[in-house]
C-alpha positions, 0 to 999 in steps of 0.5 A: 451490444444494445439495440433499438428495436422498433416493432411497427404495425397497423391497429390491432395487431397485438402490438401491446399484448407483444409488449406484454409477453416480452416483459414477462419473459424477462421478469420469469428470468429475474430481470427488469423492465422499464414500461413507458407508454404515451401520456395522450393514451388514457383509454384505459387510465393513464399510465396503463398498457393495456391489451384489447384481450384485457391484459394489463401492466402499469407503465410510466408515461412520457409527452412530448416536452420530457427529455427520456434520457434525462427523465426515465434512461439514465436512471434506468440504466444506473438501476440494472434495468435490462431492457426498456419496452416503449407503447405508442411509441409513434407519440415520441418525437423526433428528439426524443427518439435521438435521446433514446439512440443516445441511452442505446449508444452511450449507456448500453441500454436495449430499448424495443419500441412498439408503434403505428408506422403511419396514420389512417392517410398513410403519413408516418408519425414522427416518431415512427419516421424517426424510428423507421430512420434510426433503429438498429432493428425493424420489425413488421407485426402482421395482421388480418384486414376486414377483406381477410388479407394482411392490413397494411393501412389503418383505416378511419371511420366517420361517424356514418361508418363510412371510411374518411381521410378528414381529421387530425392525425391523432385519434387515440383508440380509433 
């Protein structure tokens, strides 16, 4: 039975070098993967997953107005894609994630996504409030805090270095 999995942490937490590892594990066993990562994540060029070790893979990219199932899922699940890994996942919409539920449910498709779980004020994403909701599994990644405890908040800066809770929600590689 397929499941979405939904693999939440703070920033550098390896969360992309997670990603990596799973796909390597299915492609050194002859199966394939579909990479997606968030359109709005051009650090490192569009359509890139790339770790803060510097490991690489090339990924499709999802914005907010695709439709999964229609754009990547159906697809995928017709050419024996065995598992699809989503990066930034916190960037999908609520929508989107009910699409991917769908492409789990109805095509037996096993989607894990990776993501923030809230902002630097503690607010969810949508995406994530959606996963966090929806998924079939959760699972935390821990890292260390500066103050050498597990960080469980991400923490924004202002151009002062000085911690602030001003500003968009969104501030990619932050």
């Amino acid at each position: 039975m397929a499941k979405l999995h939904f693999i939440h942490s703070t920033m550098n937490a390896g969360k992309s070098l997670d990603l990596l590892k799973v796909e390597h594990n299915y492609r050194e066993r002859d199966m394939h993967c579909l990479l997606l990562t968030a359109a709005i994540d051009n650090r490192f060029g569009t359509g890139k997953i790339t770790t803060r070790v510097g490991i690489s893979a090339d990924a499709a990219v999802f914005s907010p107005e695709d439709n999964m199932l229609e754009k990547f899922l159906r697809e995928a699940a017709s050419n024996g894609v065995a598992c699809v890994l989503i990066d930034e996942a916190q960037f999908l919409t609520r929508a989107q994630v009910l699409q991917i539920c769908e492409a789990v449910d109805n095509l037996g498709l096993p989607v894990m996504a990776w993501g923030l779980r809230t902002d630097f004020r503690g607010d969810l994403f949508e995406g994530s409030q959606a996963l966090m909701a929806l998924a079939d599994e959760l699972r935390p990644m821990h890292t260390v805090c500066h103050c050498g405890k597990r960080a469980t908040m991400v923490l924004r800066k202002d151009e002062n270095g000085v911690p602030t809770l001003q500003g968009g929600q969104v501030q990619v590689g932050g």
